[in-house]
N, C-alpha and C positions, 0 to 999 in steps of 0.2 A: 772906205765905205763898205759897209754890209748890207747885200739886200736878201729878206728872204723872199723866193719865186714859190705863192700859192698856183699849185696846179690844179684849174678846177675842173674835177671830173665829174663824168653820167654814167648813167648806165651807154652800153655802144660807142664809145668814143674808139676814134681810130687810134690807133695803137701806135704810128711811128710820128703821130701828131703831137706825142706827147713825147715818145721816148728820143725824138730826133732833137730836138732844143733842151731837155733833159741829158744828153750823153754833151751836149756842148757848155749845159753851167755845171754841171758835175764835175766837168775838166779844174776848174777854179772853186774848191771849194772853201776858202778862205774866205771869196768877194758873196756868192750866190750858196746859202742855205734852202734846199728841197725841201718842200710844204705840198704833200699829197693832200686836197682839201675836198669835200661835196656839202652838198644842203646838210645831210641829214648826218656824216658820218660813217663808219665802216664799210663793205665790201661797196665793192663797184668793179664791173664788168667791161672789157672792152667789147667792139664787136668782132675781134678776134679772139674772145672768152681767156683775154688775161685782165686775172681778178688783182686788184689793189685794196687796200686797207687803207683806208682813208680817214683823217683826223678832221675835226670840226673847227672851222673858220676863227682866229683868234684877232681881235682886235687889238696891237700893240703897239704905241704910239713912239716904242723908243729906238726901232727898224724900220727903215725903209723898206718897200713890199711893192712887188712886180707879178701881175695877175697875168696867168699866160691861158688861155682857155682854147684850148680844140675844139676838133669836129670831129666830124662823124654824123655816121647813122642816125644816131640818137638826137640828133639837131632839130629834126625837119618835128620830132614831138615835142622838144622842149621848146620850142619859138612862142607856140601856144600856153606855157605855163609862166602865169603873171608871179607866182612866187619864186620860182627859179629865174627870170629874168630880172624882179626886184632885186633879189640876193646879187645878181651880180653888177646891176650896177651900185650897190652900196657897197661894194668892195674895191668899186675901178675908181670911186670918189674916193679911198682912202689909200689908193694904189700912186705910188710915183711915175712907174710905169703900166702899160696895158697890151699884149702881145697876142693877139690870136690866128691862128691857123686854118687854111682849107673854111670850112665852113664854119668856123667858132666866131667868125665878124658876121655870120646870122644874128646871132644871139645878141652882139655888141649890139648890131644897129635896131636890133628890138629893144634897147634901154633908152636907145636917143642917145646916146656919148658919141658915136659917128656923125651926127645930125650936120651938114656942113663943112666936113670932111673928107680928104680921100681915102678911100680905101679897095682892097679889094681880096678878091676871094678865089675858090675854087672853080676853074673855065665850066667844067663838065658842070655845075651845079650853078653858075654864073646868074640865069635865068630866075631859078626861085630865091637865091639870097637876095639878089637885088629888090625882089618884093617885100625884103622884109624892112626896109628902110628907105625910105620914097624920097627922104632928106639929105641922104647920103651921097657925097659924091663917088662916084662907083668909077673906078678905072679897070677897061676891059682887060688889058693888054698891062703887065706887070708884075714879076715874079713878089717881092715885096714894095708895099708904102710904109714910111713914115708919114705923120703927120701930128704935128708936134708930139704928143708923150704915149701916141697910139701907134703902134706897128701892127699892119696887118698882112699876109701873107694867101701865096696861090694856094694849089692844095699838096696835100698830105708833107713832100720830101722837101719843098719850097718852107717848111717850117726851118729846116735844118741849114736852110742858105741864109733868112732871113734872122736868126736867132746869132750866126755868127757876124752877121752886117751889124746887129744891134752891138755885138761884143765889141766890134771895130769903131763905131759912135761915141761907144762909150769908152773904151781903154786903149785903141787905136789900130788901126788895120795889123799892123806886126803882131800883135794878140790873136787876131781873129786868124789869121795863116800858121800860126802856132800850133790852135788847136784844129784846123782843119788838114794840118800835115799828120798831126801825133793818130788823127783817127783815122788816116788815109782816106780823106775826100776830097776832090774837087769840086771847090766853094765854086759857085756861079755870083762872082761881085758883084755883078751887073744889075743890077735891081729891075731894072728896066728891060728884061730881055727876056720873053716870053711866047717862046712856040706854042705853048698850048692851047693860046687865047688863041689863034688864029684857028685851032685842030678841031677846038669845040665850037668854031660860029655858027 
């Protein structure tokens, strides 16, 4: 199986939201093909002012497609933009998977696809994402959830634990310690294990 991973970026997205579940399907480039994607196409900006070139959204029905979406800064303005939140749930409806990071389960539970589901987010920011989805089952305390074919993640570094838990889901925990040896990190398996929710209450 081949999937390609559309990354969707904004202007301020945090930079190791994207790069840290990025250096983990890059490992495997057989199984996951990188898809830098936004609304509109070209440059885009982290809020660490690294710039991306970015290709525009391709509908292709003969790959499976896994939409990974961060956070960041730039969150707390896009919540508010009904065309950027349209766009993205018309791509998590043609997405087999849906993975976001830190604050990019804002954005989710602004479409309504979290609506009755767990998930959760970034502790420090715990407070304002949960207003953006009143539907949502929100778990304070949780480095990542699943919930059926949405993975959502704490913040920023938690993207890079929960991106190798999905690799392990899906092609088996010996996989996922593979690539967490070759990049010298210690993976936190533990989905459930989460000092920060306690740090930020």
């Amino acid at each position: 199986m081949i999937y390609r991973v559309d990354i969707f970026l904004f202007n301020k997205f945090e930079t190791l939201d994207v790069f840290g579940p990025v250096e983990i399907f890059g490992r495997l480039p057989d199984v996951f093909k990188l898809n830098f994607i936004s609304l509109n196409g070209g440059i885009v900006e982290s809020s660490q002012n690294v710039i991306i070139d970015t290709n525009l959204y391709k509908s292709e029905n003969d790959i499976e497609k896994i939409l990974l979406v961060p956070g960041g800064s730039g969150t707390r303005e896009k919540v508010n933009d009904n065309n950027f939140v349209n766009f993205i749930k018309n791509i998590s409806n043609q997405s087999k998977y849906i993975i976001s990071v830190c604050t990019g389960s804002a954005l989710l539970a602004k479409t309504g696809i979290l609506d009755k589901k767990r998930a959760t987010t970034n502790k420090r920011a715990f407070n304002w994402v949960i207003e953006q989805g009143k539907d949502v089952l929100w778990v304070r305390e949780a480095r990542w959830l699943k919930d059926g074919n949405i993975y959502t993640s704490s913040g920023v570094s938690a993207g890079i634990d929960m991106t190798l838990g999905f690799i392990a889901d899906l092609m088996g925990k010996e996989k996922a310690i593979d690539i967490s040896q070759s990049i010298e990190y210690i993976w936190n398996e533990n989905s459930t294990y989460d000092p920060f929710s306690k740090m930020y209450e």
